[in-house]
N, C-alpha and C positions, 0 to 999 in steps of 0.2 A: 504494500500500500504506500503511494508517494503521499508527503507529509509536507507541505509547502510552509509550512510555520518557519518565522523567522528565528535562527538559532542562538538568540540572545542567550546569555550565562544563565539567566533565569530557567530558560524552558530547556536549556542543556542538564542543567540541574534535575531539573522536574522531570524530563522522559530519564533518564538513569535510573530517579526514584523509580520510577513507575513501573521500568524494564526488570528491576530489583523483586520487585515486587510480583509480577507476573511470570520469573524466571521461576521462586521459590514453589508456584501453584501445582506444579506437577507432581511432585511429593505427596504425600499424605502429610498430616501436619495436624497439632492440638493446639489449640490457643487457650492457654492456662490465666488465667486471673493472677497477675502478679503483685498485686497488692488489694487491698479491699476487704469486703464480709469477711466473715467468716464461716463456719458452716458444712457440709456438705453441697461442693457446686451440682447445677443440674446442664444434662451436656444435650446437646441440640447436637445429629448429626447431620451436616452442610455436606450436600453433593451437589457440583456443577461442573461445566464441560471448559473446564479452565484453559487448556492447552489449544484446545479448539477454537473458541471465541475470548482469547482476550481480551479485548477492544472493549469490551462490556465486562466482561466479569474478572478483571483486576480493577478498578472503579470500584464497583459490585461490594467486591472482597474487604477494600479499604472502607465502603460506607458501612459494610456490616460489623468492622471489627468498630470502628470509633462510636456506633452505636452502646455495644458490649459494655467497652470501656468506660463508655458515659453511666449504664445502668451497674456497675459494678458497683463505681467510685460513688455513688450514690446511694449505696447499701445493700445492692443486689435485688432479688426478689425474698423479702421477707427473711433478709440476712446470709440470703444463698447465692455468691458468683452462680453466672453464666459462664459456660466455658464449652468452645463451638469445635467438633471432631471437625476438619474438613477431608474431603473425598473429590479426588479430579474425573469424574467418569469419561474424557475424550470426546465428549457428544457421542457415545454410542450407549445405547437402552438394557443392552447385555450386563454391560459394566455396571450401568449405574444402579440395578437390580441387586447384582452382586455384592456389591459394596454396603446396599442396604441390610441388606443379611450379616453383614460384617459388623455391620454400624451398631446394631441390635442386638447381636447375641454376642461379640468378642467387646464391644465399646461399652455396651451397656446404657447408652443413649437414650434420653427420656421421647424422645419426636425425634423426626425426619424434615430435612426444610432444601427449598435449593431447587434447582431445575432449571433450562435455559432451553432447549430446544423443545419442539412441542411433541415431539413423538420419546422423548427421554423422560417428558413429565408422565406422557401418559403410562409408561410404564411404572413408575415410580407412583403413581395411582393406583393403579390394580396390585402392585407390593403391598400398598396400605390397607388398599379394604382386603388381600385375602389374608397378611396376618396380624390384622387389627390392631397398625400400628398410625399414631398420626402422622400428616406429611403436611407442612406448611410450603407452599409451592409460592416460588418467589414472582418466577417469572414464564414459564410457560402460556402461551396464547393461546392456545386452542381454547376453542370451547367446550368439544369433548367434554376435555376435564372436572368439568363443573355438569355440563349436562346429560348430554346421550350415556357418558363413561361414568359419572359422577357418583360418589358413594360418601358413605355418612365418615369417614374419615381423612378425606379430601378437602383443601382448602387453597383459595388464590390470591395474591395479594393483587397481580398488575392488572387493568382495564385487559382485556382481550380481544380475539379479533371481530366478534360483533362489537364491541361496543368504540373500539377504535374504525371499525369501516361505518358507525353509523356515524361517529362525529364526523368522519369526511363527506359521507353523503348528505349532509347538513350544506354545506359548502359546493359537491360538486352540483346538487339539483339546481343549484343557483345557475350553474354556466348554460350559456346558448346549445354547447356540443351535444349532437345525440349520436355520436358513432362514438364507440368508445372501443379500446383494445386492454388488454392485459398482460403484465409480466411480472413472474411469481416464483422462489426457488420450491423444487419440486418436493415437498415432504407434508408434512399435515398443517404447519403453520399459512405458510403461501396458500397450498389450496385452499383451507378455511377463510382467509382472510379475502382472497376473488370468489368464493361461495355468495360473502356475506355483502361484497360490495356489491355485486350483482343483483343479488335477488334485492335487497333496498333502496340501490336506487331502481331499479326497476318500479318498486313497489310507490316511491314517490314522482318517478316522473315514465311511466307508461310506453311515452315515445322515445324512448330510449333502447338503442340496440348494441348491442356487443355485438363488434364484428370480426373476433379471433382472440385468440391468447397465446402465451409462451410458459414454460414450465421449464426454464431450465435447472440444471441438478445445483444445489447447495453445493458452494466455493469453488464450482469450475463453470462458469458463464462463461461462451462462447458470445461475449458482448456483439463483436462485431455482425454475425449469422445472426442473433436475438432483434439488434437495431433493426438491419434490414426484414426481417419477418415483420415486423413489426412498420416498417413503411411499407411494404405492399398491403398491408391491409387498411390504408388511408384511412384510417380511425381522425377524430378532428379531439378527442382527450386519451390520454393513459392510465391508470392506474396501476401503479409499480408499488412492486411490497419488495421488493430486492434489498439488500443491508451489508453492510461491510465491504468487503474487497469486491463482494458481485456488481454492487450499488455505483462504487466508485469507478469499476470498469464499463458498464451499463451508460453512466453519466460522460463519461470520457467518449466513448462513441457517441453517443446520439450526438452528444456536443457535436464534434468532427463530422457525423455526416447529417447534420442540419433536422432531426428526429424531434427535436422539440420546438423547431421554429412554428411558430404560430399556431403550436396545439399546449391545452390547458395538460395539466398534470396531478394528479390528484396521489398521495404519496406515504405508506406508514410510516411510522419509527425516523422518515429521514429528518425531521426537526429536532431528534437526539443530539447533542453532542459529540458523541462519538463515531458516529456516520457524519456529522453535517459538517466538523472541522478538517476529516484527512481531503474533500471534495479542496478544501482553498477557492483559487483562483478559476476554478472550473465549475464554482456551484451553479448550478441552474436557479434563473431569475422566475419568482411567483410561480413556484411550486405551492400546493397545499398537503401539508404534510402536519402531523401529529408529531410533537418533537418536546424540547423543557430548554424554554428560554430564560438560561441561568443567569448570564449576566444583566438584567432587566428587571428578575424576578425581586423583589426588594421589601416585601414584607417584614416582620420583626422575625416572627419561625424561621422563615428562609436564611436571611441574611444570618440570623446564628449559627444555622446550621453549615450555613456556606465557610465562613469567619472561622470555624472551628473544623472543618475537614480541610481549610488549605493552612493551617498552621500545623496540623496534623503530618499531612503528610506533602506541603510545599507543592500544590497543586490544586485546583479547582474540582471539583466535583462534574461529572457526566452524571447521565440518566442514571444508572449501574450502581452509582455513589447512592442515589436516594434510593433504588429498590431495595440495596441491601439492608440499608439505617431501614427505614420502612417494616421491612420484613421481621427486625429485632424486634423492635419497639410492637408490632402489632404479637409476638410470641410472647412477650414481656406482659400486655396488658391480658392476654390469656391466661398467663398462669400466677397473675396476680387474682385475677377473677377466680382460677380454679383451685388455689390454693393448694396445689400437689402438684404430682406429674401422675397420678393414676389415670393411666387413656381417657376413659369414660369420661372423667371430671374435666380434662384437660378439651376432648370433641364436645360437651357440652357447653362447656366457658367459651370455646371461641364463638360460639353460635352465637350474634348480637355483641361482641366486643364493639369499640370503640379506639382510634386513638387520632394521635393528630400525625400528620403528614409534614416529613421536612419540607413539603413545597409551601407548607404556610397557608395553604387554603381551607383549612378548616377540619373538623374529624371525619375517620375514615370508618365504613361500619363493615362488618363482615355480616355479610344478611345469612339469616337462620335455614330460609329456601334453597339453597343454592351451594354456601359458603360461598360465593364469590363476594369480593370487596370492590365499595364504591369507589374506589383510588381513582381518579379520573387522568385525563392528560391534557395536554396544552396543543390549541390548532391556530397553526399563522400559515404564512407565507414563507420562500425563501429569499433571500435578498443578497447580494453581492456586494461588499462593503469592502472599498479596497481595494484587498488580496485575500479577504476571507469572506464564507459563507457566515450569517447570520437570519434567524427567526425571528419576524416580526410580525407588525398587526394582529401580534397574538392573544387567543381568549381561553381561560383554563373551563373545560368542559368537565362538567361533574360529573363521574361516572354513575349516578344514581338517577343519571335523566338519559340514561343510553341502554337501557337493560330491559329486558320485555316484563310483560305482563306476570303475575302470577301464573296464572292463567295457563300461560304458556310454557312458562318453566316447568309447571308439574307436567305436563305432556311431552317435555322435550326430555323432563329427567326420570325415566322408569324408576329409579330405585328409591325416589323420593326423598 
């Protein structure tokens, strides 16, 4: 991935740190509470596909540990450190199975938490409900997860791919365009996530046609073959779920063969941080994309949290940074609720928890129907400022006004 950032001392500093830090993930690794409570700690074990997506889960890792560290030095939970096993699954479902097994019976670990790829989650789901262990899921998108797969020991913290394709389609129903095209890495997330953009806008604007799509495989886009597929089917908008190195190869093309001249773009995750800065000088102008416009964000929550993760570790916080703080902090007010770690107690306490969100917009609920959480996300444009991509005209979308009916959820989740 080309990284056009200017190599000032500061940010030679800061990617070392960070290289530092993402070198170590591969490893297994215990993060002990070195000062604090006292007590018996209770241990969370964290699996996620480190080595595979760094780019997000070295952020991720850092927002999770300075969480930890904030509820330690604060007395723990009822005088008990936190103390987080971690597990690098590779992004493959095999492993990260495995490992939960490890996590459980050699670790001794009170919950299971972590996930990034959507088909690693869902395995790490069906771990949970068949040996009725909890699983705090960080960041897996699917919906699956929560619905059609969905079981009473499952839980999400991030907005997913309905509820992030319907804050777009809030936006794309707005444009003139009625041809529209698709390009998506091939695995449960992408699909899911052109399922959902489809069938709603469909559902809000009728005259709307899809007229092709692309699927290429997760970290080997054939960007240049994808653009051109993708200009023969004279689509007049796109809708691109691509992220990372496919994202930035993807953007590199169309750039070069003119793929986004005078067509709208409608965009996930690319208003992230960590997708929208390695883009630089090549970012595409008024994109609509779901992203967390950090340096902007300026609330009192925010700016603390921001203030204390870059003294932390001499860097700014990404998307990754808040899911992980996030993820703590809603484990934390669980098992304050449930006062132990006995499973039972622990899947009933999360059901209707509460906390607040380092984005500063207010508390987060985990709903009792579903276990998914209202966590919502931030939808702007992309803007070119410079030599760097930036998110602007942006509005944070509640996730509690993006989520279907009752209604629907009990129909969509057999197990109830």
């Amino acid at each position: 991935m080309m990284d056009r950032r200017p190599t000032t001392p500061h940010v030679r500093r800061r990617d070392l740190l960070a290289g530092i830090a993402i070198g170590t993930l591969a490893a297994p690794a215990v993060l002990r509470a070195q000062s604090g409570p006292g007590g018996n700690p209770i241990r969370i074990g964290e699996i996620n596909s480190y080595t595979a997506q760094p780019a997000f889960l070295g952020p991720y890792r850092n927002g999770w540990l300075l969480a930890q560290e904030q509820i330690n030095a604060a007395g723990g939970i009822d005088g008990r450190p936190l103390e987080t096993v971690f597990r690098d699954d590779a992004g493959k479902p095999e492993d990260a199975v495995r490992l939960a097994g490890e996590l459980v019976s050699a670790e001794k670990v009170a919950l299971l938490a972590g996930g990034y790829l959507s088909n690693v989650g869902l395995a790490l789901g069906d771990y949970a409900a068949q040996n009725k262990v909890l699983y705090a899921a960080s960041e897996p998108l699917t919906d699956a997860l929560v619905w059609s797969k969905g079981n009473r020991y499952t839980f999400r913290l991030r907005p997913s791919t309905y509820m992030q394709a319907a804050m777009l389609v809030e936006e794309a129903a707005k444009l003139p365009a009625k041809r529209w095209a698709t390009v998506a890495p091939n695995y449960e997330y992408g699909q899911s996530a052109v399922r959902w953009f489809r069938d709603l806008l469909k559902a809000r604007r009728p005259d709307v046609e899809f007229v092709g799509e692309q699927f290429p495989a997760l970290g080997r886009i054939d960007a240049g073959a994808t653009v051109q597929a993708l200009e023969r089917m004279r689509p007049e908008a796109i809708f691109n779920v691509t992220f990372g190195t496919d994202l930035l190869n993807f953007v590199r093309q169309g750039n070069t063969r003119g793929l986004f001249d005078g067509r709208s773009v409608a965009s996930m995750l690319s208003g992230e941080p960590e997708y929208l800065e390695p883009l630089g000088e090549e970012c595409p102008e008024g994109w609509i994309v779901t992203g967390y416009p950090r340096d902007d964000l300026n609330n009192p929550v925010h700016t603390a949290f921001r203030d204390a993760y870059r003294k932390r570790y001499d860097a700014l916080p990404r998307c990754g940074s808040v899911v992980g703080h996030d993820n703590v902090q809603a484990i934390a007010a669980m098992l304050r609720k449930a006062g132990g770690t006995e499973t039972e107690a622990m899947v009933k306490a999360f059901e209707g928890i509460r906390f607040q969100t380092a984005y500063g917009t207010g508390e987060v609920e985990f709903r009792a129907i579903d276990h998914q959480s209202t966590l919502g996300a931030f939808v702007g444009r992309t803007r070119l400022e410079g030599k760097a991509g930036k998110m602007v005209d942006w509005r944070y979308a509640d996730g509690a006004n993006y989520l279907p009916s009752d209604a629907q959820v009990r129909e969509w989740r057999p197990q109830g």
